[in-house]
C-alpha positions in Angstrom: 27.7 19.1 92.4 24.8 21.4 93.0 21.4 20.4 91.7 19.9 22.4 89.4 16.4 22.6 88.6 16.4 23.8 85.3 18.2 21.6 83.9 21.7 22.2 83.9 21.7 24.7 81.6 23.6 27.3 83.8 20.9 30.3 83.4 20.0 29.8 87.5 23.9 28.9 88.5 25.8 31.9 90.5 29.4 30.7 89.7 30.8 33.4 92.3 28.4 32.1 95.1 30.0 28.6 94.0 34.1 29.4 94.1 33.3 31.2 97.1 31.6 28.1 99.3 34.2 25.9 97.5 37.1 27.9 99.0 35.5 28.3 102.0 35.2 24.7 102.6 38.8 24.2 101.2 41.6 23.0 103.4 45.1 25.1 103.6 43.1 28.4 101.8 44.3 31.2 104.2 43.0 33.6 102.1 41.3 34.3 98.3 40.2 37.2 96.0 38.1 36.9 93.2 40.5 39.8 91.0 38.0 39.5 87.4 34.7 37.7 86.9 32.3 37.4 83.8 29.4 35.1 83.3 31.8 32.4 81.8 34.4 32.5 84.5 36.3 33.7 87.4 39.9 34.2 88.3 40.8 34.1 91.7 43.8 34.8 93.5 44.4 32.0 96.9 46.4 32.4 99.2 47.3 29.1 100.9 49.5 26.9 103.3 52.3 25.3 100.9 53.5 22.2 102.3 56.5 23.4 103.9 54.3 25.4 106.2 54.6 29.1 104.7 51.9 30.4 102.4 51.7 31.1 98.6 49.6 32.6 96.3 48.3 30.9 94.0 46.0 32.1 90.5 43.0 29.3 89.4 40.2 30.4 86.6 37.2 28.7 87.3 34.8 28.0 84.6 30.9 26.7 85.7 30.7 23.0 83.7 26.5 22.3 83.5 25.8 18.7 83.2 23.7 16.4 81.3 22.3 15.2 84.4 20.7 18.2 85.2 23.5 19.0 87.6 26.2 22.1 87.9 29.6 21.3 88.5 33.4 24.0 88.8 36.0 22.9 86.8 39.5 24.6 88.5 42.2 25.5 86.2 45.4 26.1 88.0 47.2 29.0 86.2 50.5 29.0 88.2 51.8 30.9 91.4 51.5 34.6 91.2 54.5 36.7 90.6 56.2 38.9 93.7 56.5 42.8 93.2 60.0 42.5 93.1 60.4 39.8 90.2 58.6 42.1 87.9 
């Protein structure tokens, strides 16, 4: 969680700035693309190491959660695997 010093209340919070040190610091993530943003959320498009070893792509909006506490926090929503080109 990142403090923040006005309270929580999201006005200072850069949600990009936070999916984008999240996925940096995320295991597996070959690759990511934040593909639409607005102040309430992000979609982003990650590419990353399945368990069998080959990679996916994979769709999460993230919405910025302020907390009581005077803290920010991400919550992930996993949105499913993104389609091929030739399934469409």
């Amino acid at each position: 969680m990142v403090p923040s010093p006005v309270g929580g209340n999201g006005n200072d919070f850069d949600l990009k700035r936070a999916v984008n040190e999240e996925l940096d610091a995320r295991d597996g993530v070959l690759d990511y693309e934040i593909t639409d943003s607005s102040p309430e959320h992000v979609l982003v498009k990650v590419t990353e190491t399945s368990e069998d070893g080959d990679s996916r792509d994979i769709l999460y909006r993230i919405q910025h959660e302020p907390r009581p506490d005077g803290t920010d926090d991400t919550h992930w929503e996993y949105l499913g695997p993104v389609a091929d080109e030739e399934s469409r």
